[in-house]
SETORDREN-151993 format. One record per residue (C-alpha): x, y, z; residue number from 1. Coordinates in steps of 0.001 Angstrom, whole numbers, plus 500000, padded with zeros to 6 digits. Example, Ala and Ser with C-alpha at 12.3 -4.5 7.8 and 13.67 -1.06 7.14 Angstrom:
% residues 2
east 512300; north 495500; up 507800; num 1;
east 513670; north 498940; up 507140; num 2;
% end
This chain:
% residues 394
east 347977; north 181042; up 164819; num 1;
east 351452; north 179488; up 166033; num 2;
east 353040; north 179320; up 162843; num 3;
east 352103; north 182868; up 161558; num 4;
east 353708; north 184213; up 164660; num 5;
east 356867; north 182531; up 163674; num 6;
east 359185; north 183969; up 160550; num 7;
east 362154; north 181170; up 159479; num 8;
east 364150; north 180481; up 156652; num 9;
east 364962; north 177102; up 158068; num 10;
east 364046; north 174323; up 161026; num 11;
east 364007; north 175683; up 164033; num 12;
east 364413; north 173888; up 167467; num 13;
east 361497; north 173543; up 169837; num 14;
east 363624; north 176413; up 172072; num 15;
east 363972; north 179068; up 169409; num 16;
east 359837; north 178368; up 167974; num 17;
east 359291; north 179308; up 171655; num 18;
east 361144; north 182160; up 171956; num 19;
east 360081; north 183587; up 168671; num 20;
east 356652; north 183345; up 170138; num 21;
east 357880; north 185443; up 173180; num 22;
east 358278; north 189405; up 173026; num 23;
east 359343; north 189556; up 176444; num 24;
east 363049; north 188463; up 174911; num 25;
east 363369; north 191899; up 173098; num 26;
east 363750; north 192967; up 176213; num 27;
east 363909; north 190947; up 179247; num 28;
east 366042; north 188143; up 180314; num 29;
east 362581; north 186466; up 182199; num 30;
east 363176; north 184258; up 184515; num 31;
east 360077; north 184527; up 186585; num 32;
east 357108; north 182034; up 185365; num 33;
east 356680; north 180746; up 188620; num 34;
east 355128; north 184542; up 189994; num 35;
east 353503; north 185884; up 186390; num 36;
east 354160; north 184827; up 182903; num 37;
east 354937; north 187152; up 180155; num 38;
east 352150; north 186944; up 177125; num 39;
east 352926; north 184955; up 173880; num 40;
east 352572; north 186750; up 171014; num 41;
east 349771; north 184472; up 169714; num 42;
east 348000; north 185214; up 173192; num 43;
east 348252; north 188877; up 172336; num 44;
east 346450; north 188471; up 169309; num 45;
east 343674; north 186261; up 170876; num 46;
east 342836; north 189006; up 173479; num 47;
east 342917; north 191996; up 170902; num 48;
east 341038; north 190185; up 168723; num 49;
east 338664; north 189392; up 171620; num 50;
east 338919; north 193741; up 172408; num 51;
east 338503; north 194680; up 168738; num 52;
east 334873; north 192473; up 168410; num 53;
east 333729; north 193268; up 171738; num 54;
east 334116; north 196891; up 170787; num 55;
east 332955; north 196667; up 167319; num 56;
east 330060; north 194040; up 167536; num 57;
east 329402; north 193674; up 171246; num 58;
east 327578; north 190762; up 172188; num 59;
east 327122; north 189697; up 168377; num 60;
east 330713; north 187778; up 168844; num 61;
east 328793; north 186056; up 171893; num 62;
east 328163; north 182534; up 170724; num 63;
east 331262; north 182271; up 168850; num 64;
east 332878; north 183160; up 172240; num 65;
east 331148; north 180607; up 174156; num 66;
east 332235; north 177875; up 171265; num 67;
east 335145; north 179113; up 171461; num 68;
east 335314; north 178266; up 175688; num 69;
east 334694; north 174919; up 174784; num 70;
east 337577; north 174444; up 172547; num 71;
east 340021; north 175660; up 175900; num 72;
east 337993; north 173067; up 177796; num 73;
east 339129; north 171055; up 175448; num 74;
east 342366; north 171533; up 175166; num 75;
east 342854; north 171812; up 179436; num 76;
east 341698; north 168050; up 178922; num 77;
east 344350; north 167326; up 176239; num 78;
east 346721; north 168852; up 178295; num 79;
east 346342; north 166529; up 181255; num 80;
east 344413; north 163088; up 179854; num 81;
east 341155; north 164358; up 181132; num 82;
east 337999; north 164514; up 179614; num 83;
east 336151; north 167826; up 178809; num 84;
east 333536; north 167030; up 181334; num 85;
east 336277; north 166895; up 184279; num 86;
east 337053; north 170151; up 183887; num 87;
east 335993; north 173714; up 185492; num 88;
east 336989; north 177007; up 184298; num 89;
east 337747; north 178644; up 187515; num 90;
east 339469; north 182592; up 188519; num 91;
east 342453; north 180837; up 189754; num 92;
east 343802; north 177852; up 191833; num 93;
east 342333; north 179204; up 195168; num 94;
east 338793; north 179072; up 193796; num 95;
east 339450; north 175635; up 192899; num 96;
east 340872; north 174475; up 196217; num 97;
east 337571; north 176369; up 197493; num 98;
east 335255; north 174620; up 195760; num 99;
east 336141; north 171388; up 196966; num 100;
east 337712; north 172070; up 200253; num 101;
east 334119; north 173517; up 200866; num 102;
east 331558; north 171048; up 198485; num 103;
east 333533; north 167958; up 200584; num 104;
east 330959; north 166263; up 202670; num 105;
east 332827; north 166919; up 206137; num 106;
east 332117; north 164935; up 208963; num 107;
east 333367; north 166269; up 212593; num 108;
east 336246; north 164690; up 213418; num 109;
east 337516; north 164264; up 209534; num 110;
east 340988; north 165666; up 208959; num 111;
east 343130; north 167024; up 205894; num 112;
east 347012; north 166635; up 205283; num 113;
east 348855; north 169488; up 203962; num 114;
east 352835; north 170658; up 203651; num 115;
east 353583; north 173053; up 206384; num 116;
east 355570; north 175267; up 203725; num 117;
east 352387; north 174890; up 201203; num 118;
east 351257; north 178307; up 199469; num 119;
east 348801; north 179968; up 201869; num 120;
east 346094; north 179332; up 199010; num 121;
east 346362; north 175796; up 199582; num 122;
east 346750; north 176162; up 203157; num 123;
east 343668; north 178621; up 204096; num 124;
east 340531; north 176762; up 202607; num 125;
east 341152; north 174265; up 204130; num 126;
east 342144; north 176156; up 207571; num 127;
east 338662; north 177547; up 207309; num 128;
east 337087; north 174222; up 207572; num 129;
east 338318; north 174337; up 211410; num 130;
east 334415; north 175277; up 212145; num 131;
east 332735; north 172577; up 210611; num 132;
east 335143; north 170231; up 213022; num 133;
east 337748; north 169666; up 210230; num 134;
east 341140; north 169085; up 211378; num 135;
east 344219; north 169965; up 209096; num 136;
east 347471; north 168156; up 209763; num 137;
east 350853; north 170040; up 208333; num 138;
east 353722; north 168001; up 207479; num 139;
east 357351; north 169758; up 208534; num 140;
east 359492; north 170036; up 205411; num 141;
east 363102; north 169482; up 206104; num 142;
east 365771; north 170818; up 203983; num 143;
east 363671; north 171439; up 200830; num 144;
east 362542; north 168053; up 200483; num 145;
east 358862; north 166272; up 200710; num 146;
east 358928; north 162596; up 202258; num 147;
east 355826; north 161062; up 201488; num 148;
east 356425; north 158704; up 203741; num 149;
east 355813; north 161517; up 206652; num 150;
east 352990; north 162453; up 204728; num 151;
east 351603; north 158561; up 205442; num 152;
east 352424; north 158907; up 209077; num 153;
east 350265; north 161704; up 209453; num 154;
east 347314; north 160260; up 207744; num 155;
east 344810; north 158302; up 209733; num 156;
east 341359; north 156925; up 209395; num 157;
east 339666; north 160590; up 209502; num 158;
east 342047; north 161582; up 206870; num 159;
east 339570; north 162299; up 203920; num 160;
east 341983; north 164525; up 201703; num 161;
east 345813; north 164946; up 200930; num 162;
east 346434; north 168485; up 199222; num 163;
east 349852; north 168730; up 197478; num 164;
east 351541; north 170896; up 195587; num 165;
east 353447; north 169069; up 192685; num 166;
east 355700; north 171490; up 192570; num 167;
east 357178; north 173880; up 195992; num 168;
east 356796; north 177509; up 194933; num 169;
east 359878; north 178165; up 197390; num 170;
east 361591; north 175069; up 196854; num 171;
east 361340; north 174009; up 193681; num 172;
east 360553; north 170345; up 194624; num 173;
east 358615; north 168426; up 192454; num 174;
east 357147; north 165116; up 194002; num 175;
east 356169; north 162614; up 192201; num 176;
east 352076; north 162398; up 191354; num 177;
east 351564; north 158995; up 191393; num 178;
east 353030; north 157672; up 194352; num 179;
east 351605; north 160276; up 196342; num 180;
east 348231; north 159124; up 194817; num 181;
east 348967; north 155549; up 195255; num 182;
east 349821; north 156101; up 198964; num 183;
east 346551; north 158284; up 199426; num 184;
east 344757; north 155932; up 197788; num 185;
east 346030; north 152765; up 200118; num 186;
east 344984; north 154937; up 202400; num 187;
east 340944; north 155719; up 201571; num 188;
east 341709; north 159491; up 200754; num 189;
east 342124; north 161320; up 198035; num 190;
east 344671; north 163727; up 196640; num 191;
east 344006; north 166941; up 195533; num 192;
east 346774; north 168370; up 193607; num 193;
east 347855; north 172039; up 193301; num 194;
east 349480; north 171700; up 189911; num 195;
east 350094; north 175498; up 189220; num 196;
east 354334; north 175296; up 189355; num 197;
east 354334; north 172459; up 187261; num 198;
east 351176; north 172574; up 184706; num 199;
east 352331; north 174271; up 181191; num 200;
east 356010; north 172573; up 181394; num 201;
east 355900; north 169010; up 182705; num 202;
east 353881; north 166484; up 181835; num 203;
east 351006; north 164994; up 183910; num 204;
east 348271; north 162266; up 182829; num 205;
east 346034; north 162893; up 185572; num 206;
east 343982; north 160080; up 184807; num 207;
east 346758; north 157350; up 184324; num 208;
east 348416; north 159123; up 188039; num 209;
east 345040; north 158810; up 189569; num 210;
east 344698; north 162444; up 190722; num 211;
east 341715; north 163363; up 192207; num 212;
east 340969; north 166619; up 192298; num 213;
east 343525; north 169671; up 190959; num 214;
east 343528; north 172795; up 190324; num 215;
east 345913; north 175348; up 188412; num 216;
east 345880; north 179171; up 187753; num 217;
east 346880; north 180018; up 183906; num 218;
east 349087; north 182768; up 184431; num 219;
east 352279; north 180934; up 185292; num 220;
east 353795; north 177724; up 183366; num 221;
east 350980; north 178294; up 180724; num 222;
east 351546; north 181531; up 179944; num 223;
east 348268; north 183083; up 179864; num 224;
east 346739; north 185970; up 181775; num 225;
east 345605; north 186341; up 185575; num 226;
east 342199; north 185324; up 185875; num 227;
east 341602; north 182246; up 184115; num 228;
east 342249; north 179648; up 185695; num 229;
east 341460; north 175098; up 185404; num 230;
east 339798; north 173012; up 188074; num 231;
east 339962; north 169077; up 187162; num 232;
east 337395; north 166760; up 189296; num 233;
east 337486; north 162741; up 187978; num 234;
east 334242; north 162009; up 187133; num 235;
east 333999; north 159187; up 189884; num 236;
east 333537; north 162225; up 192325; num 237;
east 331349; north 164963; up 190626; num 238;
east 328344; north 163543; up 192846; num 239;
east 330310; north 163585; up 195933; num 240;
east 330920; north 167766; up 196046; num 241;
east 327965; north 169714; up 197402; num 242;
east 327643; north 172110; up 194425; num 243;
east 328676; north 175772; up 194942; num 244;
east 328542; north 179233; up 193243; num 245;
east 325230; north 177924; up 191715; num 246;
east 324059; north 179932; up 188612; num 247;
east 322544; north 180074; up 185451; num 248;
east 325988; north 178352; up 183935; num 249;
east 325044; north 175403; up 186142; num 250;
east 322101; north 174100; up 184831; num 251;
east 320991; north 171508; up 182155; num 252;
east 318917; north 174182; up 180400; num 253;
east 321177; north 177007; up 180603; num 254;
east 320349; north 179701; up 178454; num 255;
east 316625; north 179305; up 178864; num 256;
east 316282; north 181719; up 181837; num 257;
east 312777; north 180946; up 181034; num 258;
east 312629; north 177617; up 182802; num 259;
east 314025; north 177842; up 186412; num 260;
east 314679; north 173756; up 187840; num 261;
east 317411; north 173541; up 189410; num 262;
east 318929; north 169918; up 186930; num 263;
east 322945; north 170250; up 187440; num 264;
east 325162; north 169545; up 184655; num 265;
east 326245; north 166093; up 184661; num 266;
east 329913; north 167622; up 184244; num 267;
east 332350; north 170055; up 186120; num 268;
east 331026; north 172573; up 184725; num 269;
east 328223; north 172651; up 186701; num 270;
east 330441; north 174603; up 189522; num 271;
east 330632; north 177766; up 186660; num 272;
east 328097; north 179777; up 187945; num 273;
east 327945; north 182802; up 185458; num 274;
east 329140; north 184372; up 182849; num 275;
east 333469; north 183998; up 182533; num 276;
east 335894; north 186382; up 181846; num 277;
east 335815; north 185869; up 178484; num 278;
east 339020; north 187884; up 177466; num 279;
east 340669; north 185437; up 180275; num 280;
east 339708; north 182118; up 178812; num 281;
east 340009; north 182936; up 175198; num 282;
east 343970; north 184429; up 175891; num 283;
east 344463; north 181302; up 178251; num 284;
east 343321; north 178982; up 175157; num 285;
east 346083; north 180598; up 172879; num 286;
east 348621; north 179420; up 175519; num 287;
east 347366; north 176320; up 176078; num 288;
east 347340; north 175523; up 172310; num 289;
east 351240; north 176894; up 171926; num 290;
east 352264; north 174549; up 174410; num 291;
east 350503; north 171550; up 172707; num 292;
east 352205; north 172466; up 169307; num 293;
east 355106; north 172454; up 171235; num 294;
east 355095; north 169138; up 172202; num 295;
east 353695; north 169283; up 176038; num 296;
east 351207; north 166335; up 176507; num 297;
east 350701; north 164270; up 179127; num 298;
east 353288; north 162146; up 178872; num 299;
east 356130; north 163845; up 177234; num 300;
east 357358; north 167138; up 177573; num 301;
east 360392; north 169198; up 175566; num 302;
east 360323; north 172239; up 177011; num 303;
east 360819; north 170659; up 180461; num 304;
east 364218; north 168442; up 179137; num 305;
east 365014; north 172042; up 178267; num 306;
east 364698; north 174029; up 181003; num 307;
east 366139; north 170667; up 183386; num 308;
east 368855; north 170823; up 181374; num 309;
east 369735; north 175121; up 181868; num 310;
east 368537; north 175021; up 185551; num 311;
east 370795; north 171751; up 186237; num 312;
east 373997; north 174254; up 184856; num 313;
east 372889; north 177469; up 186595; num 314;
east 372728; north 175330; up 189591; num 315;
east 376138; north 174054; up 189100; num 316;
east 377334; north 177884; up 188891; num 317;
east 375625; north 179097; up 191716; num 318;
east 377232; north 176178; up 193708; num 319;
east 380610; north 176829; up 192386; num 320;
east 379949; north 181004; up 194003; num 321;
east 378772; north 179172; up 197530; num 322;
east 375164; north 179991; up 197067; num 323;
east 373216; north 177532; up 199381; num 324;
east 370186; north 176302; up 196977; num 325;
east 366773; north 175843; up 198882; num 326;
east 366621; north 172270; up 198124; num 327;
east 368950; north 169682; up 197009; num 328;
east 368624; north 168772; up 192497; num 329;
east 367643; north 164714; up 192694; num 330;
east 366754; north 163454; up 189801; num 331;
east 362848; north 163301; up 188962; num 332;
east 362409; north 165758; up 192228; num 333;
east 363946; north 168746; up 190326; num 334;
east 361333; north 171254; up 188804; num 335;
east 361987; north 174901; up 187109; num 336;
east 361979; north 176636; up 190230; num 337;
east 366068; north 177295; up 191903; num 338;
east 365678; north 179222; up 195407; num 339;
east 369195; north 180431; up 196482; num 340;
east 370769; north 182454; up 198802; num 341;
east 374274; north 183827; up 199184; num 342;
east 375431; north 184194; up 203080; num 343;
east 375994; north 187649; up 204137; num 344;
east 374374; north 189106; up 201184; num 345;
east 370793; north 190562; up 200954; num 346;
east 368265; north 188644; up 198845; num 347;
east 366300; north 191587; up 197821; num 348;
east 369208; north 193939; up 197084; num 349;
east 370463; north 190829; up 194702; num 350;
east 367308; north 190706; up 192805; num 351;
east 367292; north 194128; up 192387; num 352;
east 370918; north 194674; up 191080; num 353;
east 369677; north 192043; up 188711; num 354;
east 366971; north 193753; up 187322; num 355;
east 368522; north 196299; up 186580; num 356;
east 370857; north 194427; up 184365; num 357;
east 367562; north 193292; up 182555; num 358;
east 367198; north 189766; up 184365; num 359;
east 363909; north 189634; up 186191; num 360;
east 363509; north 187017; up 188951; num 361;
east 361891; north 187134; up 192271; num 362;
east 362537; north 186751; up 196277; num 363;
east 360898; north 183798; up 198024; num 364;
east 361471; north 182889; up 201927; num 365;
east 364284; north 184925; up 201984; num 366;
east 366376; north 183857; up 198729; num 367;
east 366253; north 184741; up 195029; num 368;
east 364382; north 182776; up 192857; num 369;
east 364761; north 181685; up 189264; num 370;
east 362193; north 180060; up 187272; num 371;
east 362936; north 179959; up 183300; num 372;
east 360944; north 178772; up 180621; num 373;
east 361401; north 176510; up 177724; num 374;
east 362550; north 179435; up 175400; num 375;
east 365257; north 180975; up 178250; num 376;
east 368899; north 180128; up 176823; num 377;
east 372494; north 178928; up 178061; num 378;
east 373349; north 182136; up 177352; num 379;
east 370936; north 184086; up 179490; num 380;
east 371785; north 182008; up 182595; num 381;
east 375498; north 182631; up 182088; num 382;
east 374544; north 186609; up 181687; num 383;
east 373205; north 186242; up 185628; num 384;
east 375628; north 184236; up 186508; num 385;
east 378444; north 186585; up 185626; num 386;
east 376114; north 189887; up 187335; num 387;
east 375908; north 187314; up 190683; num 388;
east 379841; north 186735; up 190234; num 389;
east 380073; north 190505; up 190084; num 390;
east 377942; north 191147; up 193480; num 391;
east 379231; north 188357; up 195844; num 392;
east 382767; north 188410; up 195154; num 393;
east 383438; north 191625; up 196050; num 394;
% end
């Protein structure tokens, strides 16, 4: 479906096969994947395909649909080194989080380790564990930057779980995977990764890393609608989760509502429940198999030398107006995600002057922040660069 969305009379770089699968270009300059994504064009077609059978045929399309689930499962796995059987299709990255923050088998006294400037959804499940005698341990975060080695410090004995984000929503700092699961590790915890500001443009091999548990939301880096969302458990700890959200998705025999024993599936599946949204999964598998053709696996990604590469100039730009940047641009710590602020001027009032010149971003703790894609161009940065110049030198 990627190449019949794509009309060239020559080669075309990775950048311009993206953005020829992106109608938001006609008319935005988007730089605001880390809030929502726009829809690729071969996503579009995926859903109203999905619309014109459900209208047409109803549940006639149903089995196709269901095979069709499989083939996302399938290609989550690819995505990260998993296998199929590792992985959940989940709402979003909260009901991940959920599922394990509340299948974990707790023990008074245990203890988690979180950021203190984590997203609230991987700061309140866990939070809510304060009745069962869970403890949860926030790390300051000085001047943009995670030290893992603070992170250590505040793990103990009765620290059963690190939750991470690999990449700050505010900050933009990306840590790196593996040495935070190498520390957890030395440790006797595990890390559970919130991956959903870095999954869709960097690459990750879970399994080579040695993440535990993560989670991601599709409608950000991958590009595919609200509501359909990945949960990844290794396979070493399916057993250890007290099943929730139990249902006729869960079972050995599902489909035979006939036969009621209550056999789990031997894979993450099992913490399905019911019935998915279908239109969610099947646009979310278009994404995910546009970013594969693009080149993002697990160990290589294009798209993110790309978007480095613009994000390292706007940067320099913003620097060179005396913007003060959220958190400093270090080598393998920088993500897709620039947080600035210009002293004396209003964040809000900045993003809104640049909307109106067509370039959508968003505010975040009190700054503006930018968060392009591998199809956003050197040109499009120096288009906001030039409507900042004209608000802050004034």
């Amino acid at each position: 479906m990627v190449d019949e969305c794509i009309a060239s009379e020559g080669p075309l770089s990775i950048t311009q096969r993206m953005r020829a699968l992106m109608p938001i270009t006609r008319r935005w300059i988007y730089f605001d994947h880390a809030a929502v994504a726009p829809l690729p064009e071969p996503t579009r077609q995926s859903i109203r395909q999905w619309v014109d059978e459900a209208t047409e045929s109803g549940d006639v399309m149903w089995q196709r649909w269901s095979a069709r689930l499989e083939e996302v499962r399938g290609a989550a796995a690819r995505l990260i080194h998993a296998q199929p059987c590792e992985i959940a299709l989940v709402p979003n990255t909260t009901a991940g989080i959920s599922l394990v923050a509340e299948g974990f088998p707790w023990k008074e006294g245990d203890n988690v380790v979180i950021l203190e400037n984590e997203f609230p959804s991987n700061q309140y499940p866990w939070m809510n564990l304060a009745s069962r005698g869970v403890e949860v341990r926030r790390v300051p975060v000085e001047g943009g930057i995670v030290d893992l080695d603070r992170v250590a410090q505040a793990c103990d004995t009765r620290t059963r779980i690190v939750s991470l984000s690999w990449v700050g929503y505010a900050t933009g700092w990306r840590i790196n995977v593996g040495e935070a699961a190498e520390m957890c590790h030395q440790r006797g915890c595990l890390l559970f990764l919130d991956a959903i500001q870095g999954l869709g443009l960097f690459p990750l091999d879970a399994t080579a890393e040695g993440v535990d548990f993560l989670a991601a939301d599709g409608h950000k880096w991958l590009l595919g609608p609200e509501g359909a969302g990945i949960l990844y458990i290794r396979r070493e700890h399916l057993e250890r989760l007290r099943p929730l959200f139990v249902g006729w998705n869960s079972v050995v025999q599902r489909g035979d509502y006939s036969r009621v024993e209550l056999r789990l599936r031997p894979e993450a599946a099992r913490y399905e429940g019911g019935s998915h949204s279908m239109v969610g999964f099947l646009g979310l598998g278009a994404s995910l198999e546009m970013l594969l053709s693009l080149g993002v696996s697990p160990t290589q990604s294009p798209l993110a030398e790309h978007v480095l590469a613009i994000t390292d100039a706007a940067c320099q730009q913003l620097e060179a107006l005396d913007a003060v940047l959220y958190a400093p641009r270090i080598g393998p710590h920088r993500s897709g995600i620039v947080t600035f602020q210009f002293p004396g001027h209003e964040s809000t009032f900045i993003r809104q002057r640049l909307q109106a010149a067509g370039i959508v971003t968003r505010c975040r703790a009190g700054g503006v922040r930018i968060s392009p894609h591998g199809y956003a161009t050197e040109d499009e940065v120096n288009r906001m660069i030039e409507v900042l110049r004209s608000l802050v030198t004034k």
